[in-house]
C-alpha positions, 0 to 999 in steps of 0.5 A: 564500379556498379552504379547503384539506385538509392531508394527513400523509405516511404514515410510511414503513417503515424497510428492513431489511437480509435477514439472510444464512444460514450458507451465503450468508455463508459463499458470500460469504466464499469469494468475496471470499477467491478474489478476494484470492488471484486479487488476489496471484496478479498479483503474480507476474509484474513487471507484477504487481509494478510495479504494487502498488509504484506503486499504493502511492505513491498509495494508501496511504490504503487497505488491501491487500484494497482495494488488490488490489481496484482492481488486479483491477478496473482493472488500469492505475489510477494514481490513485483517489478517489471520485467526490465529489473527482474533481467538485470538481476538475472532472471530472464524467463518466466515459467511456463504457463505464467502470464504477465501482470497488468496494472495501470502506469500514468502518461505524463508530456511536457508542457511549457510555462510562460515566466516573468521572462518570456525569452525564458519558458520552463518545461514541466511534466503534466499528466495526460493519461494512463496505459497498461504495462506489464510486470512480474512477481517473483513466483512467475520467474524460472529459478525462484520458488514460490513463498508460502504466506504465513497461516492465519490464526484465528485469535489474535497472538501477543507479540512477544521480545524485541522491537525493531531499533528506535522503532517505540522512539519514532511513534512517540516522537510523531504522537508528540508532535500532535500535542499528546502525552505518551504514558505507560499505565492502566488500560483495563482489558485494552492493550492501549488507549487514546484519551483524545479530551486529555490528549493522552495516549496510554499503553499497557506495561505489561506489554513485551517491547515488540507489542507495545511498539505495535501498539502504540502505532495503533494509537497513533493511526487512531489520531492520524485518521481522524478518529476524534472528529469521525467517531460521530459518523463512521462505526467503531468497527471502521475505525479499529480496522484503520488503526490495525491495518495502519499498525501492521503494515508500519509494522511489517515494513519496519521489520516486525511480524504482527500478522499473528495478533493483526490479520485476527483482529482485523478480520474480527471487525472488517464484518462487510464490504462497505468497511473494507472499501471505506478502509483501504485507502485511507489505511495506506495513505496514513501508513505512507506517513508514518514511515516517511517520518521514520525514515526521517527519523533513520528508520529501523532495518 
């Protein structure tokens, strides 16, 4: 029987992250601050546009700096998951001359909470910071063809047929709950009209049912951002690009296609980069709203 010599592992040293200076953090916080602005400044045009209200029917699990992230990096991605799902659904490669997509992911540790009862402390999760990872839109993926986005035109197009199922119901039951009155009547040359005095919000009837519903989404992201107390201080050109932005990415996630009346109207008064940044993330937070209350309300398919 060999006699053999059993050797411990030297212990390795744990690697330290370099501490920044003043200058590189403040280099690097310059940086990420043009890319966002760079991000924004697509969305004056209505591809720009049309891309954001897709993209947020998909992405809504991320944030708005990452959202503008992907669209800078991948401007035509239509779906986007870390690379750990797209292998579980089988796809395993990326094309050839693809590069992953990097966004921000934040870090959170657990920290311990003193309770009544010392001999009982509780762990909860705090964020320490944030790190760059990498995910992958479906047009990088070996086997899958790349979606073509739809053509903008130029004027707005009614919306005609059916709205997606209990999709009418659900706004008005969010406008209700605010204390106004949804009618169908005269709105001049609009196609609706929020009387913020009478509390009333009014919707042409000649609409076609997919048009209305829209419509009344428009009204209603009138209300939830706060048009009646800031039509003082912001323009009405800011304000009519909110309530579009809002109705078409409602829209898009409930299963209607406005892009043609939307992205026109939009890009109609979306006229400089100061409406568009003071747009985008008030824009996204009331749409988030809106759904999560359909989807409390069994939302449409």
């Amino acid at each position: 029987m060999l006699a053999t010599e059993s050797r411990r592992a030297p212990k390795q040293r744990r690697k330290t992250r370099p501490t920044l200076t003043p200058e590189q953090r403040e280099e690097r916080l310059s940086a990420a601050r043009e890319q966002l602005l760079a991000g924004i400044d697509t969305l004056l045009t209505s591809e720009g546009w049309q891309q954001l209200i897709q993209s947020r029917a998909w992405l809504r699990r991320y944030s708005l700096a990452n959202l503008l992230m992907i669209l800078q990096q991948c401007p035509d991605a239509t779906d986007v998951r870390p690379m750990s799902e797209w292998k579980e659904l089988g796809f395993a490669y990326m094309r050839k001359g693809t590069h992953k997509i990097k966004i921000w992911k934040p870090r959170f540790r657990k920290v311990e909470v003193e309770q009544d009862n010392p001999d009982d402390p509780t762990e909860v999760s705090q964020l320490s910071g944030f790190m760059l990872v990498s995910v992958v839109d479906v047009s990088q993926l070996q086997g899958d063809p790349r979606s073509a986005l739809p053509v903008a035109e130029s004027t707005p197009v009614l919306l005609t047929g059916d709205a997606p199922a209990g999709l009418w119901e659900g706004i008005v039951r969010q406008i209700s709950a605010r204390g106004y009155c949804v009618e169908r009547g005269d709105c001049g040359e609009a196609n609706g009209m929020t009387h913020f005095v009478e509390r009333r919000v009014t919707v042409a009837p000649d609409l076609e049912p997919a048009q209305a519903a829209k419509t009344l989404t428009h009204e209603l992201a009138h209300i939830l951002c706060e048009h009646e107390s800031r039509y003082r201080t912001v323009s009405r050109a800011l304000m009519e690009v909110e309530a579009e932005s809002v109705a078409c990415i409602v829209s898009a996630v409930c299963g209607l296609d406005s892009l043609g009346y939307s992205v026109p109207y939009v890009a109609h008064w979306a006229a400089d980069r100061d409406v568009a940044r003071q747009s985008a993330e008030r824009v996204l937070k009331v749409a988030d709203a809106i759904l999560h209350q359909l989807e409390g309300d069994d939302p449409p398919r």
